[in-house]
C-alpha positions as CSV (number, residue, x, y, z in Angstrom):
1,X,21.2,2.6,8.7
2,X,20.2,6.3,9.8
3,X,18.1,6.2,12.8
4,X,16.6,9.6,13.2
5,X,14.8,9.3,16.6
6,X,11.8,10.9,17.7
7,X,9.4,9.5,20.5
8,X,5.9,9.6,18.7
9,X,3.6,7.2,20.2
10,X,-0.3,7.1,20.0
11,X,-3.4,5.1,21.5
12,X,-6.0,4.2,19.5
13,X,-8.8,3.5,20.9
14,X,-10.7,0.4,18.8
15,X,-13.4,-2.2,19.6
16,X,-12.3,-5.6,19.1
17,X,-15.8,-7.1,17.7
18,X,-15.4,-11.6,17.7
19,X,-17.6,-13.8,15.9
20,X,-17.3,-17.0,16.2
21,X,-14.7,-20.1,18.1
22,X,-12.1,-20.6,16.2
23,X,-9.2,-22.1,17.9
24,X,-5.9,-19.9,16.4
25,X,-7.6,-16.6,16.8
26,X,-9.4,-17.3,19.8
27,X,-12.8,-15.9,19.1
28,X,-15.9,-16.3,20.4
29,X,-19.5,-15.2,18.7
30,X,-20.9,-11.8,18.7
31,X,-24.4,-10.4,19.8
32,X,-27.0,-8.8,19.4
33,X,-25.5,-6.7,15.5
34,X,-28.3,-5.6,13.6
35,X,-29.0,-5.1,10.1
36,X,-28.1,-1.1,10.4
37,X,-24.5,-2.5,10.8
38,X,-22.1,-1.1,8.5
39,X,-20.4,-5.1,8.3
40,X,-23.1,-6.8,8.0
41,X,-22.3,-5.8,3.7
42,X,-19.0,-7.8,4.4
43,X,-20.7,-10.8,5.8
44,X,-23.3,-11.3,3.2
45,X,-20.5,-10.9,0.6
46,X,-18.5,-13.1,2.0
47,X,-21.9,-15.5,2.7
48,X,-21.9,-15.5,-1.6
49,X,-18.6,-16.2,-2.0
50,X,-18.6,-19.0,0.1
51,X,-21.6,-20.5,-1.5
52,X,-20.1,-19.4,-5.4
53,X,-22.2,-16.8,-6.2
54,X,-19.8,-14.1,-7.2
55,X,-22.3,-12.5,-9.3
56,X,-24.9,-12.1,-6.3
57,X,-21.8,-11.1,-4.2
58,X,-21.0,-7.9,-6.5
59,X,-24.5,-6.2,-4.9
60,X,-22.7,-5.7,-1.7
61,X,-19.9,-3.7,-3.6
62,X,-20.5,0.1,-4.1
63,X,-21.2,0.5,-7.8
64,X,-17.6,1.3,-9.1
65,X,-16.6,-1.4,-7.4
66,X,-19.3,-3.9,-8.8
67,X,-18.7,-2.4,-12.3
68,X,-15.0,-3.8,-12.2
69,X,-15.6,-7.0,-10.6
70,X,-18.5,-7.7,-13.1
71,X,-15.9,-7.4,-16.4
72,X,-13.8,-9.5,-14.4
73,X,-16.2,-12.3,-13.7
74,X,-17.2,-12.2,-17.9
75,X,-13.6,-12.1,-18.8
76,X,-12.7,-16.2,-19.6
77,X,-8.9,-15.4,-18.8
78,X,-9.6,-14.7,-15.0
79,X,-11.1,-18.3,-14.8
80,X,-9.5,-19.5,-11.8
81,X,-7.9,-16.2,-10.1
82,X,-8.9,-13.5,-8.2
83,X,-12.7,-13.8,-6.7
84,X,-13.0,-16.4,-9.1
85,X,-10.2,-18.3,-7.5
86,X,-12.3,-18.1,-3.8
87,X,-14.3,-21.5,-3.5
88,X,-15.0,-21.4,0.7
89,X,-15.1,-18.4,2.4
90,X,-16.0,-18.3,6.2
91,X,-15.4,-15.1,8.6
92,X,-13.8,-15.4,11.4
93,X,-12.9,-12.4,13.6
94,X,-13.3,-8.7,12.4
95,X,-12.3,-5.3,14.5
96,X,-13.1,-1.8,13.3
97,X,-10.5,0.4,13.1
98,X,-10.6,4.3,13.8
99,X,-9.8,6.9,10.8
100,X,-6.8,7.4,12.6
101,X,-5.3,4.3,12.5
102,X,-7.3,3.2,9.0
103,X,-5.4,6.5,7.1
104,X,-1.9,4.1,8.0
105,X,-3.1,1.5,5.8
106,X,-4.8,2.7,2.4
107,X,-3.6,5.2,-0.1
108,X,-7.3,5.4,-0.7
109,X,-8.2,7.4,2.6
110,X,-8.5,10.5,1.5
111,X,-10.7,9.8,-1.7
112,X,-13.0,7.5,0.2
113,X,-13.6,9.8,2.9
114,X,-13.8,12.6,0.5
115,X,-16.7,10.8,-1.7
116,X,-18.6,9.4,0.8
117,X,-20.2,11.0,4.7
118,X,-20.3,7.6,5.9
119,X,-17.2,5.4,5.9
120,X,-16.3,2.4,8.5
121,X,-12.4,0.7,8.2
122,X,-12.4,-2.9,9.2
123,X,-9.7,-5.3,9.5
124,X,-10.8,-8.5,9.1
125,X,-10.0,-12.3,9.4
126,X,-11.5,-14.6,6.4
127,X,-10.4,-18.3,6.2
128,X,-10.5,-19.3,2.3
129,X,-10.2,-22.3,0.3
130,X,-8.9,-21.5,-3.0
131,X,-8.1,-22.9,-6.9
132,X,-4.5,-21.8,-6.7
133,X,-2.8,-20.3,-4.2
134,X,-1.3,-16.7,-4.7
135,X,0.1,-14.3,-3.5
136,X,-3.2,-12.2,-3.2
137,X,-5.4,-15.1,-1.5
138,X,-4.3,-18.6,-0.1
139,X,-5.8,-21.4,1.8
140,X,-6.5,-20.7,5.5
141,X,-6.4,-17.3,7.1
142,X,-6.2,-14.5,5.5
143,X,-6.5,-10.8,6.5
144,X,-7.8,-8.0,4.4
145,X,-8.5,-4.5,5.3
146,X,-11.8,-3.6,3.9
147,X,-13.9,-0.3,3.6
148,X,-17.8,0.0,4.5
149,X,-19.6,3.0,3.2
150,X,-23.4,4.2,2.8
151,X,-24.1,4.5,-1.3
152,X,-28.0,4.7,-1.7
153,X,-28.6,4.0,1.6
154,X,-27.4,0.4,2.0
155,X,-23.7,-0.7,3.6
156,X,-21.8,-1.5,0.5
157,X,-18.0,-2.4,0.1
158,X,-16.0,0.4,-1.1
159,X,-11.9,-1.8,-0.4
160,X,-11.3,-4.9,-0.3
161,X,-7.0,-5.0,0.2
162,X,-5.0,-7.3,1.9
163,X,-4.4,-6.0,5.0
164,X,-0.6,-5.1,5.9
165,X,-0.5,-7.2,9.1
166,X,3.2,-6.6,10.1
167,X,2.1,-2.6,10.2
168,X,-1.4,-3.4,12.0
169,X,0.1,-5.5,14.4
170,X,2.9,-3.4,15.3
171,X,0.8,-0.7,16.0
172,X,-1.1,-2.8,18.5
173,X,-4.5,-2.5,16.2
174,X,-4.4,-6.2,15.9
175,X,-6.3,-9.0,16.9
176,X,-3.3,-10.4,19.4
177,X,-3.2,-13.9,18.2
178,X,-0.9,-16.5,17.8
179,X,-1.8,-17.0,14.3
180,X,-1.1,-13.3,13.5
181,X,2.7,-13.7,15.1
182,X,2.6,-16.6,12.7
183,X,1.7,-14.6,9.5
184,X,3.9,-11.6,10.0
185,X,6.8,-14.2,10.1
186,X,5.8,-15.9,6.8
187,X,5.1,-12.3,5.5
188,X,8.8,-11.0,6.5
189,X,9.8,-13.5,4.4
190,X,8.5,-11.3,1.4
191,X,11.4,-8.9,1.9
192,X,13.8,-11.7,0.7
193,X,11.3,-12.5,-2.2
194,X,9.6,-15.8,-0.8
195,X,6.2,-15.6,-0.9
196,X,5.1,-18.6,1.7
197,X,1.6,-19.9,2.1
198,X,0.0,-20.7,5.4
199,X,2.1,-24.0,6.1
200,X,5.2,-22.1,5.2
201,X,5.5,-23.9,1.5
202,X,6.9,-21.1,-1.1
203,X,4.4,-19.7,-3.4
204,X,6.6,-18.0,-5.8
205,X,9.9,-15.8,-5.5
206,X,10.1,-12.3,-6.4
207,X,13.3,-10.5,-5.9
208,X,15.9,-8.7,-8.3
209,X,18.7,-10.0,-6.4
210,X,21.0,-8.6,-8.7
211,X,20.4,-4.1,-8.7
212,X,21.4,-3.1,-12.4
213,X,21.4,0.5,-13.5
214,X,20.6,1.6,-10.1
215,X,23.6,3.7,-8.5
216,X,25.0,2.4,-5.2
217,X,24.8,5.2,-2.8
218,X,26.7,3.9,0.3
219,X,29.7,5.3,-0.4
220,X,28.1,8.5,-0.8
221,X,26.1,8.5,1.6
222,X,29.1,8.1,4.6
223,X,30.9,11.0,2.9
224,X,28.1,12.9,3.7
225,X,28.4,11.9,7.3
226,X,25.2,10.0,7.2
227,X,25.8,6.0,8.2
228,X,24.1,3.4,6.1
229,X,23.8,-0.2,6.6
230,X,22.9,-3.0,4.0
231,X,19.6,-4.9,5.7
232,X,20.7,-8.3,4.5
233,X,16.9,-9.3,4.9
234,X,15.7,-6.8,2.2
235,X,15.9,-7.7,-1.8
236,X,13.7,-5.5,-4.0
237,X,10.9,-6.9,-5.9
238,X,11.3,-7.6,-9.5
239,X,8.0,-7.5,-10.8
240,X,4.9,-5.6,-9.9
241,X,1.6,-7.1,-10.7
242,X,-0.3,-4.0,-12.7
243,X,-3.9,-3.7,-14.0
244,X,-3.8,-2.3,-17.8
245,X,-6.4,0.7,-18.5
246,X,-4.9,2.5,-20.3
247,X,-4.3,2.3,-24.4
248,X,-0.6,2.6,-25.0
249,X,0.2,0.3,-21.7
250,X,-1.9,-2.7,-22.9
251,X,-0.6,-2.1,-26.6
252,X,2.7,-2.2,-25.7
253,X,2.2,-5.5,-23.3
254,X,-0.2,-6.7,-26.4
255,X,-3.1,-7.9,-24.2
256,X,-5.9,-9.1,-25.8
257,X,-8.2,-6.1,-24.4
258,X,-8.5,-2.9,-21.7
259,X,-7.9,-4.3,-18.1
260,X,-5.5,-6.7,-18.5
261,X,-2.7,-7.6,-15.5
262,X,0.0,-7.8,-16.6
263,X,4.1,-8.3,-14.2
264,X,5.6,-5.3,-14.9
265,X,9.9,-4.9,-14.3
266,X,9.6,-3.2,-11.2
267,X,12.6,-0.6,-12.3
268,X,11.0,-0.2,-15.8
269,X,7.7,0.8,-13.4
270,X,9.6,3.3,-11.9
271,X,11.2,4.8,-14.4
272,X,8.0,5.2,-16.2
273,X,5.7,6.8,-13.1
274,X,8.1,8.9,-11.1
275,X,8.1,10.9,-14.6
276,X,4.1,11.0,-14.2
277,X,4.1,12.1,-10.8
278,X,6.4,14.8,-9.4
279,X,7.0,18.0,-11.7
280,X,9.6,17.4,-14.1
281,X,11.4,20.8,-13.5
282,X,12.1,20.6,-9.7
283,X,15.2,20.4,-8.3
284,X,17.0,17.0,-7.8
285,X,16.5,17.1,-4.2
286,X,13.0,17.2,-5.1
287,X,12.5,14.6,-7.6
288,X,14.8,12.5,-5.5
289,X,12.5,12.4,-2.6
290,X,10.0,11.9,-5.3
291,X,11.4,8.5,-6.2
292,X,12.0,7.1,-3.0
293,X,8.1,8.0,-2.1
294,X,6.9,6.3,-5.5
295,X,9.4,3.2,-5.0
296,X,8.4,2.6,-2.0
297,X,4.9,3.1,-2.6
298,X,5.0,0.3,-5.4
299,X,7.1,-2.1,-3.1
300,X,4.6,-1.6,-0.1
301,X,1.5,-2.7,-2.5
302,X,3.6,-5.7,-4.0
303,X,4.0,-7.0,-0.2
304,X,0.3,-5.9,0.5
305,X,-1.9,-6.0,-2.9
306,X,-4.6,-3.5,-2.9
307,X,-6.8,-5.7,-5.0
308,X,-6.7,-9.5,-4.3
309,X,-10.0,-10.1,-5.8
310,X,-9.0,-8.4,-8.9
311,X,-5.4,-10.3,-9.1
312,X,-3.5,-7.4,-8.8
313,X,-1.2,-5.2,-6.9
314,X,-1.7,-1.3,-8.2
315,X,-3.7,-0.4,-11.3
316,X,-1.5,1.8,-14.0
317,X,-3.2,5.1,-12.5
318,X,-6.5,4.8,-14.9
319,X,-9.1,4.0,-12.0
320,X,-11.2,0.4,-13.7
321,X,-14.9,2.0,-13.8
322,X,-14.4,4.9,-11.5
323,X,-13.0,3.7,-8.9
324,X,-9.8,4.7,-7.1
325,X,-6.5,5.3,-9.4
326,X,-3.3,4.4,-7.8
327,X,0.4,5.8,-9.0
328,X,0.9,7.1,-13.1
329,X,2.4,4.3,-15.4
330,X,2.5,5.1,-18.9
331,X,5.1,3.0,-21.2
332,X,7.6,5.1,-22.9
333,X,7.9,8.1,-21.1
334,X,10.8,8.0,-18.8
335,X,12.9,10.9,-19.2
336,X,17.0,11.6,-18.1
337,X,16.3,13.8,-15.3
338,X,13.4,11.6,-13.9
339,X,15.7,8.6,-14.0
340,X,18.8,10.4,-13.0
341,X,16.8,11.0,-10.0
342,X,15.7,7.3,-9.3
343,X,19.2,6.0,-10.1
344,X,20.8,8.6,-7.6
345,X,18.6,6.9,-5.1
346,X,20.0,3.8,-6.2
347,X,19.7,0.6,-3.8
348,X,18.7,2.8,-1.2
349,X,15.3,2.6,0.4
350,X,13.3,3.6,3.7
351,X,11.2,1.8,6.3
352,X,10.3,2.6,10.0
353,X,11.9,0.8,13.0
354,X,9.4,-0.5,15.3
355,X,11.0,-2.8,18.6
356,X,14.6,-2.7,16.8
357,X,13.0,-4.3,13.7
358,X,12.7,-2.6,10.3
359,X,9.4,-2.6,8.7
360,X,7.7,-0.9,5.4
361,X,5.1,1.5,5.5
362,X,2.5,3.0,3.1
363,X,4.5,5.8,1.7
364,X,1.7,8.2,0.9
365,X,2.2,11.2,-1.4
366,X,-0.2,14.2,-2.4
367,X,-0.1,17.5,-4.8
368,X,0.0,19.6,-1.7
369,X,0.8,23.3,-2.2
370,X,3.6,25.5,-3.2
371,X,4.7,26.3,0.4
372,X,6.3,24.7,3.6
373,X,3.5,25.4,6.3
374,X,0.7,23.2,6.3
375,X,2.2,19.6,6.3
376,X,4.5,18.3,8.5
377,X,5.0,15.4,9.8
378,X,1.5,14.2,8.5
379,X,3.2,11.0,7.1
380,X,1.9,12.2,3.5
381,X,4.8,13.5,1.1
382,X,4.0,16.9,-1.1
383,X,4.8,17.0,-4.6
384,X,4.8,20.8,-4.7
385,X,5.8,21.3,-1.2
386,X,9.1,18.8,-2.3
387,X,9.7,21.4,-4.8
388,X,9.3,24.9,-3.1
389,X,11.9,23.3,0.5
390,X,14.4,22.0,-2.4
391,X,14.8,25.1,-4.3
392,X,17.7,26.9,-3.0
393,X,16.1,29.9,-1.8
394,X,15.0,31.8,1.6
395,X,11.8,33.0,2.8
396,X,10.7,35.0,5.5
397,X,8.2,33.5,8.2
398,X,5.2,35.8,8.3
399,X,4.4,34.8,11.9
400,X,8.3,35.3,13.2
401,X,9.8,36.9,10.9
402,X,12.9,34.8,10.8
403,X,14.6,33.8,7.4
404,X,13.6,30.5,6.2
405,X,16.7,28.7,4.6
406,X,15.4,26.2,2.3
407,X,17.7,24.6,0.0
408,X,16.9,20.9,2.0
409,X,18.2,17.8,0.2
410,X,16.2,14.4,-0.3
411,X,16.4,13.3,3.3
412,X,15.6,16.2,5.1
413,X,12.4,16.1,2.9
414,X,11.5,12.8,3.8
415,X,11.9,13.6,7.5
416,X,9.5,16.8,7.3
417,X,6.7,14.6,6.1
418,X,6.7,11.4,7.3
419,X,8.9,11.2,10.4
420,X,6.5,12.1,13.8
421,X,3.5,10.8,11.5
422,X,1.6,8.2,13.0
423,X,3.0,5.7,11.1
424,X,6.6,6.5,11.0
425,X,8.3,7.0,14.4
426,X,11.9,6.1,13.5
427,X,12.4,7.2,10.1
428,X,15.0,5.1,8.7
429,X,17.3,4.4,5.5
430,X,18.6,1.0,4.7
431,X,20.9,-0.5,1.3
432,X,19.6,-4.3,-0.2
């Protein structure tokens, strides 16, 4: 394992806002909210569900949103999952968090805040009964990070994710309860590919326990001088649960119609997105970092689904009615280079040690610009930026004057952006 240490700590101020008694999460009802609160959306929506009424619920969605979950509600197949799969609903603790700490959590930060003036990140605590239990929503507590914005003039819902607790708690923006220690321990279990419910009884198993056509880079790696260790309690997902928009991807899975979800081979969903995403000419340095950022963004969503309601992890990068697209998966057009680049990455992977412990993190990515000066450390990757520090040339600072060397391989990369970020404060690389 590469440690590469660097003392980042922050304090987020947030104001933890209670409810009502509820003996695991220790709660106790609040006063005195009014109408003009930005949560009160999330507590008449979750009012609906409890009582069945998705379709009244959708009003308290913005209108992308409600677009969506209306085709899902008319579509016969989703009888069952999703919202549809939600029969009791009751709130139970809720604390807002600030932009600074909310930016950690969402690959939707920068769009939400972008479209709307407005915008309030909660984390929140919502005890369901459901159909059939899932990955994305199961009986008892569950916790889902959910965005509030003003469209129109009303509070509407603009996210509704389940919220990655083991990151939240670990940066202290939880709600310090004994039933959160007991969810991050039935969500490590993930990494080994058990999904467990809330009374520890496996769900389902997803884990390629066996890592064909991905080169092992160990050995590599320790010629370099760089030390790697195998975290035993790691095994990549298999599958990735994706929502079809676009033609050729739900042709070539033969769903009935557009929209479709579909468990994609979480290698074939790699191949066929790193392609999509990073320029296909940069240097392999480049695209390498490139395909640890998009591998790791897919296996952070499989652990954390951005859409429970909607039964599914990521969408294939076609937004459903406008509203946010995630990472670019079209069938069929994986090239060599691209997956020379993932398959030189191999069964390697990154995470952020917190307390001596290992966890996954939200490995955001951007366009960025053609340059080295405006983004480091911010915890978001730059396509273009990966490109200009790989190529092996030098530059000269305009403020110094000293020669920029640039010419940086995969790892340095990674470090620039993420490492010092406030969600990565030991950057570190592990084998599974």
């Amino acid at each position: 394992m590469i440690i590469l240490f660097r003392q980042f700590r922050i304090s987020v101020l947030s104001m933890l806002i209670i409810i009502m008694a509820f003996s695991s999460l220790n709660m106790v009802a609040a006063e005195g909210k009014s109408d003009n609160d930005p949560f009160t959306s999330v507590e008449n929506f979750l009012a609906e569900i409890d009582k069945n009424n998705y379709s009244e619920s959708l009003n308290y969605f913005v209108k992308p949103m409600k677009e969506e979950f209306s085709l899902f509600i008319q579509n016969k197949e989703n009888e069952g999952t999703g919202i549809l799969g939600v029969k009791k609903a009751k709130l139970k603790g809720y604390k807002e968090l600030d932009h600074t700490a909310a930016q950690n959590y969402t690959p939707y930060f920068d769009a939400i805040t972008a479209q709307y003036n407005n915008v309030h990140f909660f984390y929140v605590a919502v005890d369901y009964k459901v159909t059939a239990e899932s990955e994305m929503n199961m009986n008892g507590i569950n916790y889902i990070f959910v965005a509030v914005v003003m469209e129109d003039g009303e509070w509407r819902i603009a996210q509704y994710s389940v919220a990655p607790v083991d990151n939240i708690v670990g940066d202290n923006q939880g709600f310090n309860t004994s039933d959160e220690q007991n969810w991050v321990k039935q969500y490590r279990e993930r990494f080994k590919g058990d999904y467990l419910n809330r009374s520890n009884k496996i769900l389902k198993t997803n884990a390629k326990l066996d890592v064909e056509n991905e080169e092992n880079t160990a050995a590599t790696m320790e010629m370099s001088g760089l030390a790697v260790q195998a975290a035993d309690e790691f095994e990549r997902p298999a599958t990735i649960k994706v929502k079809l928009m676009k033609n050729a991807n739900w042709t070539h899975y033969k769903c009935i119609g557009v929209g479709c979800i579909v468990d994609v081979d979480f290698y074939y969903y790699i191949k066929n997105t790193l392609v999509n995403e990073w320029t296909y000419i940069s240097p392999m340095e480049a695209l390498k970092s490139g395909a640890m950022a998009v591998k790791m963004y897919a296996w952070f969503a499989v652990y954390n689904p951005l859409s429970p309601l909607g039964n599914y992890a990521l969408n294939d990068g076609i937004a459903p009615s406008g509203t946010y697209p995630d990472q670019a998966f079209d069938v069929k057009t994986e090239k060599s280079r691209t997956t020379d680049a993932i398959n030189a990455v191999g069964n390697l992977a990154m995470g952020d040690l917190r307390n001596n412990v290992v966890r996954l993190f939200l490995a955001r990515y951007a366009l960025g610009q053609y340059n080295g000066t405006f983004d480091a450390h911010t915890g978001e990757l730059q396509q273009e930026g990966s490109r200009w520090w790989a190529e092996p040339l030098t530059t000269t600072d305009p403020n110094t004057g000293a020669i920029i060397y640039r010419n940086k391989d995969m790892y340095w990369i990674l470090d620039y952006y993420y490492l010092g970020s406030t969600e990565v404060a030991d950057l570190v690389f592990f084998t599974y």
